[in-house]
C-alpha positions in Angstrom: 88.4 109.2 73.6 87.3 112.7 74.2 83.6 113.6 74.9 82.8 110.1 75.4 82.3 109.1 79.0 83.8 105.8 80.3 81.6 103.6 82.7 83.6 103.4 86.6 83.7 100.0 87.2 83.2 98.6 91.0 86.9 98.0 91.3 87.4 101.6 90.2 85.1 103.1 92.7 86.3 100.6 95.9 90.3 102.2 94.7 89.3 105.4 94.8 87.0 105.0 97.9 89.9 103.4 99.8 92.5 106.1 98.6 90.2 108.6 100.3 89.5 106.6 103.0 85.3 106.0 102.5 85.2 110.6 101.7 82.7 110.4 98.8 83.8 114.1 97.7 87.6 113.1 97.4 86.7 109.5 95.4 84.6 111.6 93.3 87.3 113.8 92.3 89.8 111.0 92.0 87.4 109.3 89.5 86.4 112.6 87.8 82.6 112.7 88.1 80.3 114.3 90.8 79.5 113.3 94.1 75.9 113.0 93.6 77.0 110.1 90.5 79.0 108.5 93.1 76.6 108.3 95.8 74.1 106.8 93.5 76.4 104.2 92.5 77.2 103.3 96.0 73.2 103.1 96.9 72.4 100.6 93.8 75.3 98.4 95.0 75.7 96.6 98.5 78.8 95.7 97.3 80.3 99.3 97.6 77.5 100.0 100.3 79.9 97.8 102.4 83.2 99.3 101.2 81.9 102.2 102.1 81.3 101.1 105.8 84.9 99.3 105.8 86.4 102.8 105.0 84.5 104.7 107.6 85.1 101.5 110.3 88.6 101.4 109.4 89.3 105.4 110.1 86.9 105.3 113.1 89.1 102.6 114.2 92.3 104.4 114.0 90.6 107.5 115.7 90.1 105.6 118.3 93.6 103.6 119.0 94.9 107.3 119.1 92.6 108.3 121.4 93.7 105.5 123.3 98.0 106.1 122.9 96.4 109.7 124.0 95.0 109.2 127.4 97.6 106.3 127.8 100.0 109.4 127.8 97.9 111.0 130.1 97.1 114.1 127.7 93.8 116.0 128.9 92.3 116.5 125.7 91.8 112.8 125.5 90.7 112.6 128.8 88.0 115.5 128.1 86.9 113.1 125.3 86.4 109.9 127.0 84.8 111.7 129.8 82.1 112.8 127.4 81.6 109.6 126.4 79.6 107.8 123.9 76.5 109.4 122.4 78.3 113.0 121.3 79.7 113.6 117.8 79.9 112.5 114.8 81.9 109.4 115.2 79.0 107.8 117.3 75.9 108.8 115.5 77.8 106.8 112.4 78.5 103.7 115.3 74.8 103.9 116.7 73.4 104.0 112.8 75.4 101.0 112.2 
């Protein structure tokens, strides 16, 4: 029905979530509502709280068994990046919040 707004159910939000990989933007525009709708339903539900986490642990996972393959292959971009170390970027200020 036009003009009249349907309610996203959990199992809609956890779909679109894991289609865009935990990316609150993309889900948002999967679903067709804002982010600022979406983010609100994840904070007034653990349930998606944790899906949210399982996305993000899932591509920081991955991120990380490339990494590996990387400076298995000895390539120094890799090897710059482990050198650094824990404690610099993004991907551990998510792992030290968690």
């Amino acid at each position: 029905m036009r003009g009249v707004k349907q309610r996203l159910t959990v199992v809609d939000i956890e779909r679109a979530l894991e289609e865009s990989h935990g990316l609150i933007s993309k889900a948002a525009r999967l679903l067709g509502c804002h982010r600022s709708t979406l983010h609100q339903r994840i904070k007034e539900n653990p349930r998606l709280q944790g899906f949210v986490e399982q996305c993000r642990e899932e591509v920081i996972d991955l991120a990380e068994s490339q990494l590996f393959e990387a400076l298995e292959r000895g390539e120094a971009w890799a090897i710059r990046e482990a050198i650094r170390g824990p404690g610099t970027g993004k991907r551990n200020q998510h792992r030290a919040a968690g």
